[in-house]
C-alpha positions, 0 to 999 in steps of 0.5 A: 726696497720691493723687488718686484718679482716678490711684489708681482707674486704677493698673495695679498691685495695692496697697491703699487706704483707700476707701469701698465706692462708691469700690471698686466703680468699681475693681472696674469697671475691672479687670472691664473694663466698657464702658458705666456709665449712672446717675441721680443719688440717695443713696447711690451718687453717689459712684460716678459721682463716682470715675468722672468723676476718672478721667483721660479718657485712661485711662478706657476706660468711656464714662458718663452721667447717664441722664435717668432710671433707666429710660433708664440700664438701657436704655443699658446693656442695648444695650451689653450685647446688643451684647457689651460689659460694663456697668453700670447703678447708682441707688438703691433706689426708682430701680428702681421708675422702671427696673422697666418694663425690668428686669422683662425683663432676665432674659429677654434673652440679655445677651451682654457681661453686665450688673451691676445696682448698688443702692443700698438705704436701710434706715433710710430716711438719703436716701430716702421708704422702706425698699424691699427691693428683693429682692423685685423681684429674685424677680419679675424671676429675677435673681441678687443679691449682698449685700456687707457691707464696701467689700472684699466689694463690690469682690470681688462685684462682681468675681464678678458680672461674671465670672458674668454674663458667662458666663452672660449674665444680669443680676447685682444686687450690692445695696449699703445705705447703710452699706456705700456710705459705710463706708471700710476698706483695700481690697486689689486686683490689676493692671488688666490691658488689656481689649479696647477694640473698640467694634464692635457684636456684636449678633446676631439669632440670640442672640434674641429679644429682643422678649418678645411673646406668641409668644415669652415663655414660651420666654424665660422659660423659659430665664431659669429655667433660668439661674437655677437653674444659679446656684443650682447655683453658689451651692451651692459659692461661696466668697460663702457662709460658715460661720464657727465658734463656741463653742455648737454648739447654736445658729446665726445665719443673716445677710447684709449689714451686719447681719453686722458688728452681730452681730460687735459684739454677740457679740465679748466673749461667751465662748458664741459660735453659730456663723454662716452668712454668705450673700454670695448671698442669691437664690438661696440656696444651699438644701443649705448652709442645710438642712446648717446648720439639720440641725446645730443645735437653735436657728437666729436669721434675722438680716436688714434689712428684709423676712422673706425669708431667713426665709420660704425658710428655714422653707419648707426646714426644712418640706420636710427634715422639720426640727425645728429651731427658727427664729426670725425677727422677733418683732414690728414693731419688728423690721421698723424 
């Protein structure tokens, strides 16, 4: 039987059976992260736990249990201002607890790049609430994916390390409950080496990095700028899809696991609406939703929790002077 630190530390590329906290830690090690802070909390756990099965010896990643979810973006952060990869992950009303930090992150240049795991709750499974923590997302400027399966939260988190580091900016790659817990067969590549240099490359140059009222408009500025250059890139990413159905009147705008309850719903009908998946929901790729909404007479927002896709995507049909009629939620259950 594969034990699955052995499983998780493989220098080859193969498949496994894994739930999606399970292939995150994968996706860690092959991006090459340095520094994995955390405070326990449901439903990402796991990831600490598949973390601790791998071998110390071929663990390159030092991790710890923050004394709270404050502490753990702050440790990670530092790693990340001083060249090094990280990754900081709790659960959705951890991110309250953090919030005095992460409000900030955006304005710091994070030079070894940073992803923000969450794990969002809705249904409230493990948690007081059902938080949509896109909302801390828009306050704070910074980029959110929104995987659907175990495999699209290994390949974003992937993408996200790889667009954080290059544009040295905080990533969230927002996880539910159902996509942390769900198991699938997980295709990955090799893990290649990565520079284990545990010097510091903190510079004072990259700053500032103290937001004080002298400097903050200047930072924030610049957390702008980054923002709409990932917009820019959100535009043309293969984390946005259409795919094809057989009424072309109609379309569905979803993300995340409400994706995998439409195919359900939908599956067995002969008059299919075609879809556009967002894998990238803030910033959305505005072109790609205006195109879509311009090509049907009848578009249904499909989203968990909070009316935000639905908002922006009113707000764009009204500035391209669409007629297209949008449906959203139609009462509070729709909410629950």
């Amino acid at each position: 039987m594969k034990k699955m630190g052995e499983m998780l530390s493989s220098s080859n590329s193969g498949s496994e059976i894994m739930m999606g906290n399970t292939a995150v830690v994968r996706a860690m090690l092959e991006a090459g992260v340095r520094a994995a802070t955390s405070y326990p909390g449901s439903p990402t756990p796991e990831i600490a736990a598949a973390i601790a099965s791998i071998p110390a010896e071929r663990n390159p990643m030092y991790f710890e249990f923050s004394v709270n979810e404050k502490v753990a973006t702050e440790v990670a952060f530092g790693a990340s201002i001083n060249g090094h990869l990280s990754c900081v992950f709790f659960k959705s009303v951890g991110l309250n607890v953090a919030a005095d930090t992460f409000v900030q992150l955006s304005l710091m240049e994070l030079i070894g790049g940073m992803v923000v795991v969450l794990g969002d709750d809705p249904g409230a499974n493990s948690s007081q609430n059902e938080q949509d923590n896109r909302h801390i997302a828009h306050l704070s400027y910074v980029p959110v994916l929104k995987p659907s399966t175990p495999s699209e939260a290994y390949s974003m988190f992937l993408e996200a390390a790889k667009l954080s580091q290059q544009m040295h900016m905080p990533i969230i790659v927002r996880l539910s409950t159902h996509v942390c817990h769900a198991k699938e067969r997980v295709y990955f590549g090799k893990l290649n080496p990565h520079d284990r240099d545990n010097r510091p490359k903190f510079r004072i140059e990259n700053g500032p990095y103290i937001p004080i009222t002298a400097d903050a408009l200047k930072m924030k500025r610049r957390a702008l700028k980054k923002l709409e250059e990932f917009r820019r890139i959100a535009q043309d990413s293969y984390l946005n899809r259409v795919i094809e159905g057989t009424d072309t009147s109609r379309g569905i705008i979803t993300a995340g696991a409400p994706y995998l309850s439409l195919l359900d719903v939908i599956g067995s009908t002969d008059s299919r609406p075609d879809i556009l998946k967002l894998g990238i929901v803030h910033p959305l790729p505005e072109r790609e939703i205006v195109d879509f909404l311009s090509s049907h007479e009848e578009v249904k927002i499909l989203e968990e929790l909070d009316n935000i896709i639905e908002k922006e995507a009113k707000a764009l049909a009204y500035d391209n002077k669409l007629k297209t009629k949008i449906i959203g939620k139609l009462d509070l259950e729709d909410w629950i």
